[in-house]
N, C-alpha and C positions, 0 to 999 in steps of 0.2 A: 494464615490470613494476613492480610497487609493492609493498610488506610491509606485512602487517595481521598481528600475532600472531605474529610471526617470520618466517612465512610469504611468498612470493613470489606472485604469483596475476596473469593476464593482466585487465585492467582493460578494461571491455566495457562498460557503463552509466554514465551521466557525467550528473548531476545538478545540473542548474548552477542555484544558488539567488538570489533578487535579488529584487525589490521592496520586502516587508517593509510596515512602518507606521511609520517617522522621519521626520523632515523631508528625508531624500536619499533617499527612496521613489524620484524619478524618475531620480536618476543612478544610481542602482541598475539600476533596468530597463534603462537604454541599456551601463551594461556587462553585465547578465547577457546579452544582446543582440550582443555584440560579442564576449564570450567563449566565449558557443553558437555562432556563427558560425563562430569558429575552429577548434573542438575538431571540431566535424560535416565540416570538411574536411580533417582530420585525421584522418577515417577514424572516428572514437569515436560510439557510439550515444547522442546528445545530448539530453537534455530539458530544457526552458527550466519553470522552474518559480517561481512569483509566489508567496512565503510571507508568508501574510499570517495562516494561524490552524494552531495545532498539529495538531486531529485532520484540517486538509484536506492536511499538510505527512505525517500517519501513514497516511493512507489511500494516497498517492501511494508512498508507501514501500514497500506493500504492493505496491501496480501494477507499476511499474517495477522494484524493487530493485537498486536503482544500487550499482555498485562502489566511487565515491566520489561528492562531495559536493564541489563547484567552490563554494565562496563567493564570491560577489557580492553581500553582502549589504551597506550600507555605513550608518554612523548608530548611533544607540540598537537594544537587543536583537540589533543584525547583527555589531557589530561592538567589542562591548565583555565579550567573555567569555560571554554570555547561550546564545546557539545554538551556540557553541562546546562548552560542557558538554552540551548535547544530545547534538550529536553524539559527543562522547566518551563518554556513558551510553549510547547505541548499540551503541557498537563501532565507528563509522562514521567511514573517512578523509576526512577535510579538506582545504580549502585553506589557507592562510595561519595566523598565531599561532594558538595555544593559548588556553585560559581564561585563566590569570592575566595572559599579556604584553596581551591585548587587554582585558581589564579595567586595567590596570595605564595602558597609552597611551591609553584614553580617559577617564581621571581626571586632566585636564593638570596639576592642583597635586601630582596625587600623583607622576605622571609627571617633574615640574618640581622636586621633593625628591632625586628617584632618581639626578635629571640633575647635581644638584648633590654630590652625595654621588661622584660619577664623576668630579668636575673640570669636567664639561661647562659651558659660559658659556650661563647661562639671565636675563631678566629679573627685573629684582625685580617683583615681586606680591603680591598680598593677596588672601587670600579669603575672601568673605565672602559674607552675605546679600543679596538684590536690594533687602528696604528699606532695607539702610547703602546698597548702592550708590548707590539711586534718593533718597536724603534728603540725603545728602553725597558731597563729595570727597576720596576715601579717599585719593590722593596728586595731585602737581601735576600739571593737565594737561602735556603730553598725554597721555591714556591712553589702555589699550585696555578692553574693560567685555566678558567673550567666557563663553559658559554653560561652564562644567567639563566635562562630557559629553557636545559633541557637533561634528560633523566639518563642511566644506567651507564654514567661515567660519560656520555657521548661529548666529544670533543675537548675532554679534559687529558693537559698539557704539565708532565712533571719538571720541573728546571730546577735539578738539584747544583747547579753553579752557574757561570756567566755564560761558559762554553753551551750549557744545553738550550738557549735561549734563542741562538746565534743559527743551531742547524734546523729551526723551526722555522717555514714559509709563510707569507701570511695570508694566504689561501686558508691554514689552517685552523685559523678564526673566524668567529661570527662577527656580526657587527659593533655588538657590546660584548663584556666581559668581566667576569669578576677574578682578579688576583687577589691567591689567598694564602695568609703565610703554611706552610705545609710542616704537618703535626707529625714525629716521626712515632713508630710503635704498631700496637693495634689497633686493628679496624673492627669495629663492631655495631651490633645494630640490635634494635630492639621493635617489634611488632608491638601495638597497640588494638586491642579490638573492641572496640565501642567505647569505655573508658581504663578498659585493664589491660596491661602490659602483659607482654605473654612469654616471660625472659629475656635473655642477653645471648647472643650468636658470637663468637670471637671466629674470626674469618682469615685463616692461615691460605696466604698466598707465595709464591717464589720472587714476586715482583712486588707489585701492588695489585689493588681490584679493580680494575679496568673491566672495559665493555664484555672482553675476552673471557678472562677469570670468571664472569658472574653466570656466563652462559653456557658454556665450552665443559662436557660434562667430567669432572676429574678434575679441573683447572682447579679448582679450592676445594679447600678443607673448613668443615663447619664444624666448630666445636658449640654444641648445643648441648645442655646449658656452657656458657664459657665459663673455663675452670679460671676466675681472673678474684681478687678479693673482693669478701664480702659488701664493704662497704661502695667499692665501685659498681659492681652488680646492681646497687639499688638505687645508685645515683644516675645510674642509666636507664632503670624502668621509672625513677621522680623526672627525671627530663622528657621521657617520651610522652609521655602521658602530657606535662605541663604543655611540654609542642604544639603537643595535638588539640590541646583544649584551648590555647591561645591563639592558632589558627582559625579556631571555628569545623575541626576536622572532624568528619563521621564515618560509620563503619569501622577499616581499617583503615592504619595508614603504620608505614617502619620510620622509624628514627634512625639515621647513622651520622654514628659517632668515629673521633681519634680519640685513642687512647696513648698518652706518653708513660709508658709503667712506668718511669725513671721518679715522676712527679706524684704519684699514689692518686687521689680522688680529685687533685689539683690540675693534673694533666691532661684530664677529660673533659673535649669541646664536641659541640654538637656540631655537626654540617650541615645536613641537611632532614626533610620531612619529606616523603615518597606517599602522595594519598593515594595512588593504585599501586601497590608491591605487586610485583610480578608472581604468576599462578602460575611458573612453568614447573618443570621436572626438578631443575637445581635451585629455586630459588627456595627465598630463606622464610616467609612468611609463613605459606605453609609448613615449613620444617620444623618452625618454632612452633604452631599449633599442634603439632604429632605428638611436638615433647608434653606438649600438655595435656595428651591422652582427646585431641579433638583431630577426628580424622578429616582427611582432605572433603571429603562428600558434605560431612557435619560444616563443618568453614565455609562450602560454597554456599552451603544453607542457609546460616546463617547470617551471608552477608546480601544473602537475597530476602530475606525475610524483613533485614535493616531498610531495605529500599524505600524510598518516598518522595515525593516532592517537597519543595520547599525548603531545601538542604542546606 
């Protein structure tokens, strides 16, 4: 049962939204894919639906009239407040954040003020234009050079000296940008589901964790739980959770973190809040709920069951 309008009402049409037009167009379809898969053997009457233009997304509305609205949308327009206000102008329950928190966590410098103003340990950064970026060195390598607005690494630039800075075009930027100083060590991350943290992922790559690594099956190594100490383990599920509750975030949402080992619980900064973690085959959200004994079926369930308006 779910509540729309105060209301209780048995949930029979499950509209699960994903493709879009971002640059995560495709990891979108493989979870709207994997989260239809779920819900239809859970009994729920499933439609996999590829939103790519409004009146084909209003005619389908007309067709089906789903009960709610599974976002699987992930990227620009899916996943930063855009289709979220749609659905709220509807009347129509949702999956995960609301307008403002998912507008809020895909603005990372806005994001990265909010973090700060909570105590959270975030990098320093500068934001600016892509021609300051691409004309000079806004701080000393190494840094990070990553678009403000968008998810699963897309168009993040590593310049570990002056030379790497040099053979970057500036095609390869957006129009803003946030430069970020760049945290050497581990990468890790921690899922959040409603308000409890659900472990710590320690994410072994060859390089770093680019768009490649996170999707490309074999490119990483997930150590769930991360064998990392005690007291950073916890300092990474007190961060995510504070993220997520200071954003205004609902459902799910991962937290990723750098981890400097050299610095012990000191060397740990947060980057960024992800309020749609990717449902595909490698990703980490679901991986971390496995470890905690909730199967993938249970999770989609769950996070269908959180759906509401008013988010």
């Amino acid at each position: 049962m779910l509540t729309k309008a105060g209301k209780s009402y048995s949930v029979k049409n499950i509209l699960v939204v994903s493709g879009g037009f971002s640059d995560e167009r495709e990891v979108s379809l493989s979870s709207g894919k994997e989260c239809s898969k779920a819900l239809s053997l859970s009994g729920y009457n499933v439609l996999e639906f590829d939103f790519t233009t409004l009146n084909q997304f209003l005619n389908q509305m007309k067709d089906f009239r789903p009960d709610v609205v599974f976002n699987a949308l992930h990227g620009r327009f899916g996943e930063d407040g855009c289709v979220q206000g749609l659905f709220e102008w509807m009347g129509l329950p949702y999956t995960h954040s609301g307008v403002q928190a998912s507008a809020l966590a895909m603005d990372k410098y806005t994001a990265k003020k909010i973090f700060r103003s909570e105590n959270l340990p975030v990098a320093d950064g500068v934001f600016a234009s892509s021609a300051e970026a691409f004309s000079t060195h806004l701080m000393e390598p190494p840094y990070v050079i990553k678009p403000v607005n968008e998810g699963s690494s897309v168009g993040v630039h590593l310049v570990m000296n002056k030379l790497d800075r040099s053979r970057l075009s500036e095609k390869d930027f957006p129009d803003r940008v946030l430069v970020e100083k760049f945290i050497p060590g581990h990468e890790l991350t921690t899922t959040v589901m409603g308000s409890q943290p659900l472990g710590v992922t320690d994410i072994i790559t060859e390089k770093w964790y680019d768009y490649d690594a996170k999707y490309q099956l074999n490119a990483s190594k997930h150590v769930v739980p991360a064998d990392i100490p005690r007291e950073v383990y916890e300092a990474c599920e007190d961060f995510a959770v504070r993220a997520h509750l200071a954003l205004g975030c609902k459902g799910i949402s991962r937290a990723d973190f750098r981890w400097d080992n050299n610095l012990g619980v000191a060397g740990l900064y947060l980057l960024e809040i992800n309020t749609q973690p990717g449902m595909t085959p490698t990703s980490l959200s679901p991986e971390q709920a496995k470890a905690k004994g909730i199967s993938f079926d249970d999770f989609c369930n769950w996070i269908l069951e959180d759906a509401s308006c008013n988010r």
